[in-house]
N, CA, C and O atoms as a CHARMM CRD file, in Angstrom:
* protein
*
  228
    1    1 UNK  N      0.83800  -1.18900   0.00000 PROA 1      0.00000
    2    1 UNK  CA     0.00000   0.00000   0.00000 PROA 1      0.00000
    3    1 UNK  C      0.87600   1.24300   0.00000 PROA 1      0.00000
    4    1 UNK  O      1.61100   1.43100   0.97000 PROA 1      0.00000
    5    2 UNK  N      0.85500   2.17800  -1.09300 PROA 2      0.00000
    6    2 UNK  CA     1.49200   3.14800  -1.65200 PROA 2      0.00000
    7    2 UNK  C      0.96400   4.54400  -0.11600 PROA 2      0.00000
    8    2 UNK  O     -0.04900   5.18400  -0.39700 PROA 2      0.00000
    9    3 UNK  N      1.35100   4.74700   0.70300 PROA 3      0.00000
   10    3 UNK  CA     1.26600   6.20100   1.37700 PROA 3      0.00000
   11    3 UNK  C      1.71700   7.65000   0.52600 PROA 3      0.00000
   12    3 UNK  O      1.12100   8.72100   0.64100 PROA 3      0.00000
   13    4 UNK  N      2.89800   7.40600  -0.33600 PROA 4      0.00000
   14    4 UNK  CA     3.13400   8.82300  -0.68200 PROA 4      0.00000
   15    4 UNK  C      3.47200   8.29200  -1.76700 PROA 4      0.00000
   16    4 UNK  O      4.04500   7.21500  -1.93100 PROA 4      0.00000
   17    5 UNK  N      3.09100   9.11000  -2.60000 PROA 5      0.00000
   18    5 UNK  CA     3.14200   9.12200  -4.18300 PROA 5      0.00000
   19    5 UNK  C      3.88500  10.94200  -4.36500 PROA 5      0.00000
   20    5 UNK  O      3.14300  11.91100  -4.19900 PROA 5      0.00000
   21    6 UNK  N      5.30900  11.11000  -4.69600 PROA 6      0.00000
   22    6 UNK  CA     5.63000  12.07900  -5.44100 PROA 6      0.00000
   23    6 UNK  C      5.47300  12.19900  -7.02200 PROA 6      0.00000
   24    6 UNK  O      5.00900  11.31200  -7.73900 PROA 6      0.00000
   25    7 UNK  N      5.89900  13.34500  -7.41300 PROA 7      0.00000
   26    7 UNK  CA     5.47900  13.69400  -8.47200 PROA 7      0.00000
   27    7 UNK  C      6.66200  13.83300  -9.15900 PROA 7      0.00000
   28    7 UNK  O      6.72200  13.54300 -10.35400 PROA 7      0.00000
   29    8 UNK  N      7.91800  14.37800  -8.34300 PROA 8      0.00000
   30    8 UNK  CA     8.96100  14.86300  -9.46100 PROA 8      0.00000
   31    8 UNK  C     10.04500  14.13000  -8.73800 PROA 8      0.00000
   32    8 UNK  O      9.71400  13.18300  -8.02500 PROA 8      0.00000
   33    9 UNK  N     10.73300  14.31200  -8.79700 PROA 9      0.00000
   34    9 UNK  CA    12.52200  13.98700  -8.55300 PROA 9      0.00000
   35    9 UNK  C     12.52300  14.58300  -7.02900 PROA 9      0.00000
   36    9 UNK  O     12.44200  13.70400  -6.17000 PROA 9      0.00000
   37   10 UNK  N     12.60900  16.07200  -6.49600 PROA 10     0.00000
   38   10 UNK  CA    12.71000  16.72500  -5.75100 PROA 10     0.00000
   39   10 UNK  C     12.11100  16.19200  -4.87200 PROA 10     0.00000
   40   10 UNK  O     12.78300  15.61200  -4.01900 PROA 10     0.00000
   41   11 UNK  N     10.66500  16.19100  -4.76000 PROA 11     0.00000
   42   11 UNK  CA     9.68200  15.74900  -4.25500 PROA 11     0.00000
   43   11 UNK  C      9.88600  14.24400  -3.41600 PROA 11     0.00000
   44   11 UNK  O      9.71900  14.05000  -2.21200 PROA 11     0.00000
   45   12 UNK  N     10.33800  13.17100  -4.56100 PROA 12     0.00000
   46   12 UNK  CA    11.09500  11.94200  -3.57000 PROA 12     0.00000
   47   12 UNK  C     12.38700  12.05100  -3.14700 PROA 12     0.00000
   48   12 UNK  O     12.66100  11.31200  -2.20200 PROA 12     0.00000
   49   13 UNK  N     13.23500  12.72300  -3.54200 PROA 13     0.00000
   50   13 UNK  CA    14.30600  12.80300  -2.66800 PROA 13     0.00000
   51   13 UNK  C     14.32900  13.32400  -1.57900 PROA 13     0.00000
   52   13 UNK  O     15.15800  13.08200  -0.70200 PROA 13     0.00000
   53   14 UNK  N     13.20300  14.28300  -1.49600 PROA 14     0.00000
   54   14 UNK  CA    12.99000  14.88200  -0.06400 PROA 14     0.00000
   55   14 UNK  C     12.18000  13.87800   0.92800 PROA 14     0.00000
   56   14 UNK  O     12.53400  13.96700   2.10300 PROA 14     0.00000
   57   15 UNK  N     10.89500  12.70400   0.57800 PROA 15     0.00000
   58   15 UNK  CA    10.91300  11.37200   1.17400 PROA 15     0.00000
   59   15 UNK  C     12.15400  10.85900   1.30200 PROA 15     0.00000
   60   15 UNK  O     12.60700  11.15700   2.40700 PROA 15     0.00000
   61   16 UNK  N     13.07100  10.07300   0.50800 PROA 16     0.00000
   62   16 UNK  CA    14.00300   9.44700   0.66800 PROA 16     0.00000
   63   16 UNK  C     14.78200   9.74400   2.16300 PROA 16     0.00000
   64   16 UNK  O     15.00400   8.93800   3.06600 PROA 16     0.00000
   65   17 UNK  N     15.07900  11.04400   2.09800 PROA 17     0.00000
   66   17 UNK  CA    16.09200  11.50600   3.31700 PROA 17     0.00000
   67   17 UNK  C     15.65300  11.73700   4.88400 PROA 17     0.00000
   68   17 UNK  O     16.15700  12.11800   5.94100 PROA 17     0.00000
   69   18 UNK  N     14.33800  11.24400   4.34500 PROA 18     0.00000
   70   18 UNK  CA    13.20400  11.26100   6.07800 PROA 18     0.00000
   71   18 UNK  C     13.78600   9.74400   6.36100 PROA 18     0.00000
   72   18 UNK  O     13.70600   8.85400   5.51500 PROA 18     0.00000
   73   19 UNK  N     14.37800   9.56500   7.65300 PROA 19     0.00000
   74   19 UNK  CA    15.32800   8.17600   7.76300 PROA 19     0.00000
   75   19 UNK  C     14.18100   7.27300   8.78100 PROA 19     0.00000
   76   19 UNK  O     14.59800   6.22900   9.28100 PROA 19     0.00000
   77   20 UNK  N     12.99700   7.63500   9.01100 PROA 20     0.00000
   78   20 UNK  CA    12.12600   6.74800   9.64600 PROA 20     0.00000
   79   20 UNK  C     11.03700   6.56700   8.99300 PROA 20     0.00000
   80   20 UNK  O     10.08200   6.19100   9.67200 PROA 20     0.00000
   81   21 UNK  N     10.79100   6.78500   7.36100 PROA 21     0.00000
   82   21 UNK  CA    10.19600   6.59200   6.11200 PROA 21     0.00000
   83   21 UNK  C     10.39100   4.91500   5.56800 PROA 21     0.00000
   84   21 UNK  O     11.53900   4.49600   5.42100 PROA 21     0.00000
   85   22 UNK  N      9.50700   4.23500   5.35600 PROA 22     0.00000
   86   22 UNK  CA     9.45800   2.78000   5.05100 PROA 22     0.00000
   87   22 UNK  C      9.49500   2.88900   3.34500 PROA 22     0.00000
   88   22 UNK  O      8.47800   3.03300   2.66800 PROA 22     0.00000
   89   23 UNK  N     10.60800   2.80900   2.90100 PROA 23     0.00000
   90   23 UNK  CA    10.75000   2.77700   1.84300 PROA 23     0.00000
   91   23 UNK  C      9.66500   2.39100   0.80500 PROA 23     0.00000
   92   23 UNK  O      9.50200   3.00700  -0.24800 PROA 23     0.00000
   93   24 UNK  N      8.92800   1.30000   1.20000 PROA 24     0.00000
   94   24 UNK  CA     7.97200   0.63600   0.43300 PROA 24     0.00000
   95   24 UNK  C      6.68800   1.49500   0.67200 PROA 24     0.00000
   96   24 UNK  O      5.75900   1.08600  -0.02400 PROA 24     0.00000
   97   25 UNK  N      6.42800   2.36500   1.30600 PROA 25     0.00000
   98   25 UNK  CA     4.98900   3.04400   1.03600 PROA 25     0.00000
   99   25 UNK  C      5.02700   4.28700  -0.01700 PROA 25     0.00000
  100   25 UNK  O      4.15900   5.14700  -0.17000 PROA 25     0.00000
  101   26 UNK  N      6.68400   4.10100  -0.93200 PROA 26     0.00000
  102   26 UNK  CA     6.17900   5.49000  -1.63500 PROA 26     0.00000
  103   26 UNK  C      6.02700   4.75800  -3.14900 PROA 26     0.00000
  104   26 UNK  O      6.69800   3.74300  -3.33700 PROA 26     0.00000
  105   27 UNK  N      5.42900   5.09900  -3.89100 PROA 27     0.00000
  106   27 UNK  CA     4.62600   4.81500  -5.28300 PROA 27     0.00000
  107   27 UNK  C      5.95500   5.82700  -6.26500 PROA 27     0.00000
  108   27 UNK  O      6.11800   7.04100  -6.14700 PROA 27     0.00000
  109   28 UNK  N      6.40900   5.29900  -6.79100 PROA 28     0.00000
  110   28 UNK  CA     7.29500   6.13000  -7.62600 PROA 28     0.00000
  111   28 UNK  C      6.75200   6.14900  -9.57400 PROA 28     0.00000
  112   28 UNK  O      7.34300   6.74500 -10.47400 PROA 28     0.00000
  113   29 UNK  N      6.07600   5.69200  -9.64000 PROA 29     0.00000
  114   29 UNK  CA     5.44900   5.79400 -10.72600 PROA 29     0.00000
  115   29 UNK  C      4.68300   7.08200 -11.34500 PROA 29     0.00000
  116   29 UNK  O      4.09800   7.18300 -12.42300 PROA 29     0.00000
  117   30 UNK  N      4.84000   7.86600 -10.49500 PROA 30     0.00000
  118   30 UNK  CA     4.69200   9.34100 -11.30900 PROA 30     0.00000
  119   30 UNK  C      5.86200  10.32600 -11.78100 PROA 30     0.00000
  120   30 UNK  O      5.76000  11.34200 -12.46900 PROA 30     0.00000
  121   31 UNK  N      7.18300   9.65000 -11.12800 PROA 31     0.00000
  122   31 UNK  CA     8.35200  10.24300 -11.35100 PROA 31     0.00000
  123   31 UNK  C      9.02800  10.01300 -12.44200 PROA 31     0.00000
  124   31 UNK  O      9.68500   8.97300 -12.44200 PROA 31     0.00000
  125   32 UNK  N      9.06700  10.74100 -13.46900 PROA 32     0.00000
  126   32 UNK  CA     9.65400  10.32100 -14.63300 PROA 32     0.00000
  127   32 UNK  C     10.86400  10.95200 -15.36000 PROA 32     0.00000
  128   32 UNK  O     11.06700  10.81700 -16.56700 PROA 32     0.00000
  129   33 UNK  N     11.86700  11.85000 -14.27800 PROA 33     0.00000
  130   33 UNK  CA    13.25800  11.93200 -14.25600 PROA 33     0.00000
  131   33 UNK  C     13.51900  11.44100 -13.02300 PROA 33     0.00000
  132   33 UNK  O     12.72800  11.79800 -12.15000 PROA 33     0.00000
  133   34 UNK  N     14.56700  10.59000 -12.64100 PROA 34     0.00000
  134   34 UNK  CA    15.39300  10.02400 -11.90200 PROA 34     0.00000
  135   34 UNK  C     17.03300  10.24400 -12.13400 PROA 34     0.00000
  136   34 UNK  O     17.95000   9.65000 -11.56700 PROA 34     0.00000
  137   35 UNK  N     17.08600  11.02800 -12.89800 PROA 35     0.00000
  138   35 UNK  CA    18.38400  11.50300 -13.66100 PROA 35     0.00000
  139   35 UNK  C     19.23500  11.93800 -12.49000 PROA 35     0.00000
  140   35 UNK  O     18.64900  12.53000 -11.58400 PROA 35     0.00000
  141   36 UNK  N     20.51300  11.73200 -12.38200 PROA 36     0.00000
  142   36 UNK  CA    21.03400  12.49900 -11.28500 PROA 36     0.00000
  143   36 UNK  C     20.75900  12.59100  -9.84600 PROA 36     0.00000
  144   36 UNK  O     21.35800  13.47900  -9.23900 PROA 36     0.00000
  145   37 UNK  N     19.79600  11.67300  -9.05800 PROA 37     0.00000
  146   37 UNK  CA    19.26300  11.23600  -8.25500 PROA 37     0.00000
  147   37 UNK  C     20.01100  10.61100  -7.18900 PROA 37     0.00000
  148   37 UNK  O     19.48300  10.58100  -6.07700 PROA 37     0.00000
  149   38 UNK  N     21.24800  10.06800  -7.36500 PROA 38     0.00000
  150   38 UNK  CA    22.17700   9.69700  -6.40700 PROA 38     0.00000
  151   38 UNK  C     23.14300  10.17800  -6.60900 PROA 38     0.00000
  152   38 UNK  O     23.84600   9.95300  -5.62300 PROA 38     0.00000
  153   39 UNK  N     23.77600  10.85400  -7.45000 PROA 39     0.00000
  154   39 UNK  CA    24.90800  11.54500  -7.16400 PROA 39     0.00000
  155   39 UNK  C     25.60100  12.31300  -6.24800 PROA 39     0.00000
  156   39 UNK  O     25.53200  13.49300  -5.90400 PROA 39     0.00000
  157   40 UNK  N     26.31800  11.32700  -5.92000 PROA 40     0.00000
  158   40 UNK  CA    27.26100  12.24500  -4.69400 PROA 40     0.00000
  159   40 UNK  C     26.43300  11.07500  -3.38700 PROA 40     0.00000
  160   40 UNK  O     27.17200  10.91900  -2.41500 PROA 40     0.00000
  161   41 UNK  N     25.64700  10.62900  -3.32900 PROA 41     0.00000
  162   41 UNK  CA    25.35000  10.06700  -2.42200 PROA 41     0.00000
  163   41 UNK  C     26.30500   8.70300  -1.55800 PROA 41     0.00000
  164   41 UNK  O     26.60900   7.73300  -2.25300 PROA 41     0.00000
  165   42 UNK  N     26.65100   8.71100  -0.33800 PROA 42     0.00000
  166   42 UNK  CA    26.88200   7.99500   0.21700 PROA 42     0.00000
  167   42 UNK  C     25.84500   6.59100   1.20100 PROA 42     0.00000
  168   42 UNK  O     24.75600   6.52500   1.77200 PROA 42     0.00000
  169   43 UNK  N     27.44700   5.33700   0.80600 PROA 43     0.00000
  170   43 UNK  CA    27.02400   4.46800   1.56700 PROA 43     0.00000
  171   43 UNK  C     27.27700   4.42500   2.83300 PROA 43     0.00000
  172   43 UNK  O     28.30900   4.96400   3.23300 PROA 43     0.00000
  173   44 UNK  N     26.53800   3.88100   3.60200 PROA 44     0.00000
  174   44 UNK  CA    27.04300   3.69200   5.35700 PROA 44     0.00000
  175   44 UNK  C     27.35300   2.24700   5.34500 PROA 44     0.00000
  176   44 UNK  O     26.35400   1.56400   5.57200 PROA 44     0.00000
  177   45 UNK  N     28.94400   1.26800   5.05500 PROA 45     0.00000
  178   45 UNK  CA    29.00100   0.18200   4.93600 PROA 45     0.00000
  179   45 UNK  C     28.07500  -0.91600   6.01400 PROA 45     0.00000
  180   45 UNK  O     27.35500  -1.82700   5.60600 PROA 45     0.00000
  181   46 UNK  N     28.28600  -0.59400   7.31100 PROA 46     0.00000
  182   46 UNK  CA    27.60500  -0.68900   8.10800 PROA 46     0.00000
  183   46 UNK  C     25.63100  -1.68700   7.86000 PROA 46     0.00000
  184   46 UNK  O     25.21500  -2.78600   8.22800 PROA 46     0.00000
  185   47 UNK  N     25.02500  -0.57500   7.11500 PROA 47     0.00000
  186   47 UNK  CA    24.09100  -0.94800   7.05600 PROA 47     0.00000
  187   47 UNK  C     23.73700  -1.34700   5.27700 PROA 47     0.00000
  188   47 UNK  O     22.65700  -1.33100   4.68600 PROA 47     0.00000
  189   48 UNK  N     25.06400  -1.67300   4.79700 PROA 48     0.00000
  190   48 UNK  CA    24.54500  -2.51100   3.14300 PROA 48     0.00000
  191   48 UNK  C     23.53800  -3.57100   3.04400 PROA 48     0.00000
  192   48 UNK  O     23.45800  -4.52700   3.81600 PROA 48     0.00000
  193   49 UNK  N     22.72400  -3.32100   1.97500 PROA 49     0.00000
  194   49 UNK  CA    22.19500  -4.70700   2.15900 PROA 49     0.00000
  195   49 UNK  C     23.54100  -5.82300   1.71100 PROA 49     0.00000
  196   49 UNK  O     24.59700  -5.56700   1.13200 PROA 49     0.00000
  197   50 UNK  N     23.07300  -6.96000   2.17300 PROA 50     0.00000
  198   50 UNK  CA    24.08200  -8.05000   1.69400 PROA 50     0.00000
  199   50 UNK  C     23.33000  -9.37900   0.79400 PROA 50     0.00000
  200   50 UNK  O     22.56700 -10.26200   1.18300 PROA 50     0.00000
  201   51 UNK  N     24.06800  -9.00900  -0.93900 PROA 51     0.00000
  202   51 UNK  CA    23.53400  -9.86800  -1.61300 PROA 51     0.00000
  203   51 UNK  C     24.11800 -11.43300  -1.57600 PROA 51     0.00000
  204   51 UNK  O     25.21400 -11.82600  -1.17600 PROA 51     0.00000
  205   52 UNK  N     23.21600 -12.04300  -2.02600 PROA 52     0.00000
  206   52 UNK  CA    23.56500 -13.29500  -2.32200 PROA 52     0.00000
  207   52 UNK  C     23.22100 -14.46000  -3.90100 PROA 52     0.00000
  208   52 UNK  O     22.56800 -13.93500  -4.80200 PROA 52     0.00000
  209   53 UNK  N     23.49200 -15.31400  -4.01600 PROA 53     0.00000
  210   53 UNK  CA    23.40400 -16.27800  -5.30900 PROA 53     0.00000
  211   53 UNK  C     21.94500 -17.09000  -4.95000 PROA 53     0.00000
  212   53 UNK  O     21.11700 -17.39400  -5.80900 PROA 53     0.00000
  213   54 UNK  N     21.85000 -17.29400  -3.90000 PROA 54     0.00000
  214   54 UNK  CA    20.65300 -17.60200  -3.50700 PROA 54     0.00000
  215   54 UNK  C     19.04000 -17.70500  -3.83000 PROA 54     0.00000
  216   54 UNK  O     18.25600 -17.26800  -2.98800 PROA 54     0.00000
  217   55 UNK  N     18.85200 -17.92700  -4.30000 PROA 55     0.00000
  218   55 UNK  CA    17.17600 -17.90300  -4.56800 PROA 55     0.00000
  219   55 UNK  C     15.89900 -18.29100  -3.38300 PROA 55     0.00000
  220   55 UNK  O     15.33100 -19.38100  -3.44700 PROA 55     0.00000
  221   56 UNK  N     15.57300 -17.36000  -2.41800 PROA 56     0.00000
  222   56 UNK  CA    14.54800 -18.15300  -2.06000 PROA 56     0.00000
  223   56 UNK  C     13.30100 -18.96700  -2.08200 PROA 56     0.00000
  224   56 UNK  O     12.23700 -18.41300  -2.35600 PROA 56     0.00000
  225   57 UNK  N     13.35000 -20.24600  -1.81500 PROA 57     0.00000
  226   57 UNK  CA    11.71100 -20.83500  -1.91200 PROA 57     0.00000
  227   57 UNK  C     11.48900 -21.22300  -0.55000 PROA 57     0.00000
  228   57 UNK  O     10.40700 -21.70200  -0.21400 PROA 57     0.00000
């Protein structure tokens, strides 16, 4: 279930940086530049996700 639906670029990056925001309630399907959107952005190694080869069933 989508809570916030932005409209532009600005608009979700300013969700994004709210750090007690559940990633999964924002609807990004109205955003249609993403251009330049992480640049310059940092990782916190700390909290990477960690991939794997894995497939779950």
């Amino acid at each position: 279930m989508s809570k916030y639906s932005p409209k532009t670029k600005y608009e979700l990056i300013e969700l994004v940086n709210n750090i007690n925001l559940i990633l999964s309630y924002i609807n990004t399907s109205s955003v249609t530049d993403m251009s330049s959107m992480f640049y310059g952005c940092k990782i916190n190694d700390e909290n990477k996700p960690k991939f794997t080869n894995e497939i779950p069933f």
